[in-house]
N, C-alpha and C positions, 0 to 999 in steps of 0.2 A: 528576353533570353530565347534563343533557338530552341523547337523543338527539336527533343530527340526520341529517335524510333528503336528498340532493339527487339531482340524476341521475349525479356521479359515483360513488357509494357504489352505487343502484343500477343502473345498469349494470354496475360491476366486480362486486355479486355475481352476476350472472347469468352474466357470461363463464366468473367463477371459477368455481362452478356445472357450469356445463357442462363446462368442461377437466376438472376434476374426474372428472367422471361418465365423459368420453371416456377418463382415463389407465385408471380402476379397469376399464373394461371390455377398455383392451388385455390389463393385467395378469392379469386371468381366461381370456382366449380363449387365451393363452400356454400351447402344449401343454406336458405336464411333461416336465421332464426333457430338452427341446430343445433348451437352448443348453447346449454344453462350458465355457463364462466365465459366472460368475455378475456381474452388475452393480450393484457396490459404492457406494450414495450414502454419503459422508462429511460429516456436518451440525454444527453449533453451538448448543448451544442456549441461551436468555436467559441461562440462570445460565452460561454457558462449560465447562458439560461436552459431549463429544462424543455423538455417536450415529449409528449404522450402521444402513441399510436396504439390503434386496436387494430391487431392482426386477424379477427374472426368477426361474425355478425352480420347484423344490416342495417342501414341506416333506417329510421334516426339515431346518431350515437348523441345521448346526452350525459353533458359533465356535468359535476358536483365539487365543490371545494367543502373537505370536511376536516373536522379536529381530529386529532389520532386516534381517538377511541371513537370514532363515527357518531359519538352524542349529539352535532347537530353538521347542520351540512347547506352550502346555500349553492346557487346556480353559479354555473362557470364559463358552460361555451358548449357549441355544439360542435360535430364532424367528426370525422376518420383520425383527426391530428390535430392537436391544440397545443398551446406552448402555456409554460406558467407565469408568465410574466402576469405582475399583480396579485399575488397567489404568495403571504404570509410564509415564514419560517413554521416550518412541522406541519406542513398539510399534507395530508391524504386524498386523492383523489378518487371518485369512483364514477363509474362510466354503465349508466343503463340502454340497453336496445331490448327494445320488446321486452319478454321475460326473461332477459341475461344480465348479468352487471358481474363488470370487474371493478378491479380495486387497484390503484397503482404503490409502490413505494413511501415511505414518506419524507418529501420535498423540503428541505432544508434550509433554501435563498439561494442564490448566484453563485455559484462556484468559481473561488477565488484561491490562487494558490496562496503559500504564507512561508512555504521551506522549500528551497530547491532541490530534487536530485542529488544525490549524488552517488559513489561508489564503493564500493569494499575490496580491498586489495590495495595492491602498489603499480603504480601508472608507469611499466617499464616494457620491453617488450620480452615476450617468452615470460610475463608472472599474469595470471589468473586473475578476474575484476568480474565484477558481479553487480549492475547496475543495482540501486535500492531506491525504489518509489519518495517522494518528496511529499508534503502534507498538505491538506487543504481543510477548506472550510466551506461548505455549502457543500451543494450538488444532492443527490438521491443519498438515503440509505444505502448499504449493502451496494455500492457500485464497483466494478471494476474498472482499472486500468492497465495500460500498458508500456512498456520500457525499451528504448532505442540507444544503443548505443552508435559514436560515429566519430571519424576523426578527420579534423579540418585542420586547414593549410594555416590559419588565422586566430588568434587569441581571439577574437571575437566572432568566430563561430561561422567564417565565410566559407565557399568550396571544400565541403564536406563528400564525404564517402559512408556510407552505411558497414557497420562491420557488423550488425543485424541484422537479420531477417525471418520472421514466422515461418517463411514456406520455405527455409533453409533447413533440410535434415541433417542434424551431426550427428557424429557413428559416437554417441554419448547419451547418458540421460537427459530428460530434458529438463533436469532442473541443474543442471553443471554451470560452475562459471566460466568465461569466456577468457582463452588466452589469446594480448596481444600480439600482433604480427611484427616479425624485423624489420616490413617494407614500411611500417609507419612511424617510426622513428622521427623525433623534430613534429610532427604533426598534432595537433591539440585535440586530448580526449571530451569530447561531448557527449551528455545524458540527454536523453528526452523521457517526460511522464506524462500522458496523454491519459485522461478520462475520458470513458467511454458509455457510460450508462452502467446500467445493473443489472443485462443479458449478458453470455460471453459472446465474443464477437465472432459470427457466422464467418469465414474464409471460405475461396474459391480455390477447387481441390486441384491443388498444381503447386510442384516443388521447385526449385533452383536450385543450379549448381552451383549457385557462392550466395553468399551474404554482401558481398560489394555491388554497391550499384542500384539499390534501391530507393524508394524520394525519401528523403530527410524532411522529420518533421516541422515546421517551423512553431516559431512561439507564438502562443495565439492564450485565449483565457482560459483553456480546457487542457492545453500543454504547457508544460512549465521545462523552460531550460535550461541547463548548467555546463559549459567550459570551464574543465577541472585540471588543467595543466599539460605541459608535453611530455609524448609519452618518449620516456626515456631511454637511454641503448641498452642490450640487454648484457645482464652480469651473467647466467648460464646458458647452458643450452636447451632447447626447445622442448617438452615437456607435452608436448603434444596438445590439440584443439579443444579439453576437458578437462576441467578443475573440479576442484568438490567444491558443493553448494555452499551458499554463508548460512551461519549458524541463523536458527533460530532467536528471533525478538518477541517479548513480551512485555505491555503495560497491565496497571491498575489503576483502577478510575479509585474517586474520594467515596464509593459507595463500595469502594471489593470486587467490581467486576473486575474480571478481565477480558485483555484483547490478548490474542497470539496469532502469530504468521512463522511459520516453518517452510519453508519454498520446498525444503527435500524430502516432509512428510513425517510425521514426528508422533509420537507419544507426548503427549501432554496433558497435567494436573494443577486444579487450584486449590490449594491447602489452606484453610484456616481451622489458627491455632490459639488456645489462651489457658493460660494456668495449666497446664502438661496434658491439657486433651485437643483432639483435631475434630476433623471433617472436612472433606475432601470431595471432589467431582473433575472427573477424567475424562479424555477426548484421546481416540485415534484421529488425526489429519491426514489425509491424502496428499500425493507428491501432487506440484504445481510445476510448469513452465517459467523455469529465469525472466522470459518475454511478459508476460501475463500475471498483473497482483490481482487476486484476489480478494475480495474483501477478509479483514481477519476472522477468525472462531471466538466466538464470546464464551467465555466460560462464567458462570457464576451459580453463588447460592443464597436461599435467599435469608432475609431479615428474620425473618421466623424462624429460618433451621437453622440458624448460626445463635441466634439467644435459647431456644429449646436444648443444644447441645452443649455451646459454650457457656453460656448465659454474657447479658450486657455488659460493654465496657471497649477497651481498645484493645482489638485484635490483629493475630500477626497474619497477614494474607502470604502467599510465596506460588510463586508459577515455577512449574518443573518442566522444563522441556529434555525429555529421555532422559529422565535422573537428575538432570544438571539443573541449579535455579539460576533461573534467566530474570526475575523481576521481582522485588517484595517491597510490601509497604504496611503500615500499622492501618486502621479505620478503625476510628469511633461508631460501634454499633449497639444503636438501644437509646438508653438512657439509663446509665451508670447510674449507682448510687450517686448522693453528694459529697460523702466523704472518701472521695477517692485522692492516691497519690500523685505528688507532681510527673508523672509520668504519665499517666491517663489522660493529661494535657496537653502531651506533645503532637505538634500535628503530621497526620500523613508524610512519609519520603516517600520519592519514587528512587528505585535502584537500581538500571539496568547494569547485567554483566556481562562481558564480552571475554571470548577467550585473548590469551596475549604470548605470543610466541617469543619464547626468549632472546632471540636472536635478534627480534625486529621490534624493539620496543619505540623507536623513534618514531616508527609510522605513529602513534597514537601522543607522542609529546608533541611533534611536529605540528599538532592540531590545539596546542594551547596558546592562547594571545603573549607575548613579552610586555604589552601598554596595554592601558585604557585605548591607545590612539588605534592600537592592533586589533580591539574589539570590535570598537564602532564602528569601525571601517569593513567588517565581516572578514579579516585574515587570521582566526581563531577566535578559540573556545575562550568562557574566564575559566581561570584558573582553579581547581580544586580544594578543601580541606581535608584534612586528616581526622574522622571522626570513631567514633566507638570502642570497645575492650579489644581489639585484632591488634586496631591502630600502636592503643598504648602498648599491649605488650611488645610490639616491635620496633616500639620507641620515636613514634612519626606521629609529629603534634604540626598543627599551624598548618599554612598554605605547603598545598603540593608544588613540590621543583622537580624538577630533570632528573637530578642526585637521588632524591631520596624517591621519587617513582620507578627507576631503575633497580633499585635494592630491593623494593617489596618484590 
């Protein structure tokens, strides 16, 4: 492929360029031996193995491979940058020069994806889409990633156009989702999720006047991608470059933590409850960038203050995000009596809820399988039941259909 030169390729190298030149000469003027805390960057690289750099200090830098509570620890590697390859699931790394030692994240195995990208909204032009990070397994702790959207000429992802950009300012918050253009009509919407390590990602300070035209990321072991359909003609008029954010999501692990991500900055609580008493622990979250996932806020409480208050047995956990519950499930906490009811036996649900606008309830059937053949082939969801006292009173037993998803 030809290169091509414009003024955004060269201005960003000249920025990058200079930051460059600026970091290497802090890092030199850095008297040795100065700082007590070494400064541990934790990175990912294309293929999904790890890698450790010490931004302070002096050589010699000596590494350590330890267990997560640093009870024992054995030699790893020496220098400025080491990678983890050979380096066990859940290690901790820590890094001595002279009398300093940092500690890195704790290292998890190769970073593999497992769920694609995808989106929120309707794929049409002039309606609002809000890329949502895809899941993985491995990589650092607490890392970040990042989200590209883009739209190509190809069901399979070929001559693409960036409809993203970081150093794209929109006269919007920056946690707004993103309205499609009328010029890309017929052109197929593409996600990218790129991890990046467990710093946020330093940018070179220079803005653009569009979002079009920047490199598209390709798939590699650290980005995972998804062609999610073409974006369709629009049904109104244009509604301007600014949607409102996607609702907040919430899990719960089999222990009662929880996870929560609110992109637009939320109030949020994790309630548990047993026999008509609670206890509860509360989080303000900060707005985030659409561009940039941050790792989720854990919320939890622990084992002692949940049987001191509640006492043992199966408890109701419930995540509130601004009032609204976004996620509940039961946990077995303790050790219950033995003569407890068949209910103290039922295990863990997870329950997320999503709002559903009356109008548009197809977007959400539109995502259930019709076959087995529809499953396995990944062209939707299986299909749901109709479970609990809500269900019966409104008369909705058995597998959820079209019909009776409509009604509720």
């Amino acid at each position: 492929m030809p290169l091509r030169w414009n003024c955004r390729s060269i201005v960003f190298g000249i920025v990058f360029l200079v930051g460059v030149s600026v970091w290497a000469a802090g890092l030199s003027a850095a008297p040795a031996g100065a700082a007590d805390v070494l400064r541990v960057q934790a990175l990912v690289s294309p293929n999904g193995s790890g890698r450790l750099l010490v931004n302070n200090g002096a050589a010699p830098w000596i590494w350590e491979a330890c267990a997560p509570d640093r009870s024992s620890c054995k030699p790893f590697g020496r220098g400025r940058e080491i990678k983890t390859k050979g380096a066990p699931s859940r290690t901790v790394f820590r890094v001595k020069s002279h009398d300093a030692t940092g500690l890195s994240p704790e290292w998890h195995g190769r970073l593999t994806p497992v769920r694609k990208p995808t989106i929120g909204g309707i794929i049409r032009a002039h309606e609002f889409v809000s890329p949502i990070p895809g899941q993985w397994v491995g990589g650092w702790k607490g890392e970040f990633s990042e989200l590209q959207l883009s739209a190509c000429a190809t069901a399979t992802g070929k001559d693409c156009t960036t409809l993203t950009d970081p150093h794209y300012v929109r006269s919007c918050a920056a946690d707004a989702s993103f309205a499609l253009g009328e010029k890309f009509v017929g052109a197929y919407l593409r996600v990218a999720n790129r991890r990046i390590g467990v710093d946020r990602p330093i940018r070179p300070a220079f803005a653009v006047t569009s979002p079009y035209g920047g490199d598209v990321w390709e798939q590699k072991r650290n980005t995972s991608v998804a062609v999610l359909g073409q974006i369709a003609a629009p049904t109104q008029a244009s509604l301007g470059e600014c949607g409102p954010p996607p609702p907040g999501n919430a899990l719960i692990d089999e222990q009662g933590h929880a996870l929560v991500d609110c992109q637009g900055g939320c109030r949020t609580a994790l309630v548990a409850s047993r026999k008509g008493h609670q206890v509860q622990v509360s989080r303000t979250l900060p707005l985030r960038s659409a561009l940039l996932v941050t790792p989720p806020a854990e919320l939890r409480l622990t084992s002692r203050t949940i049987q001191t208050r509640l006492g043992a047995g199966k408890v109701h956990f419930v995540v509130k995000i601004n009032g609204q519950t976004a996620a509940q499930r039961f946990v077995l906490i303790g050790n219950p009596p033995a003569a407890r009811d068949k209910s103290e036996k039922t295990p863990g649900v997870f329950l997320p809820i999503h709002p559903c606008r009356r109008e548009r309830p197809g977007y959400y059937l539109d995502k259930v399988a019709e076959s087995a053949e529809d499953y396995y082939s990944g062209e939707g969801e299986v299909a749901g039941e109709w479970l609990g006292d809500a269900a019966e009173d409104l008369g909705l037993s058995g597998r959820s259909r079209p019909r009776s998803s409509k009604r509720c």
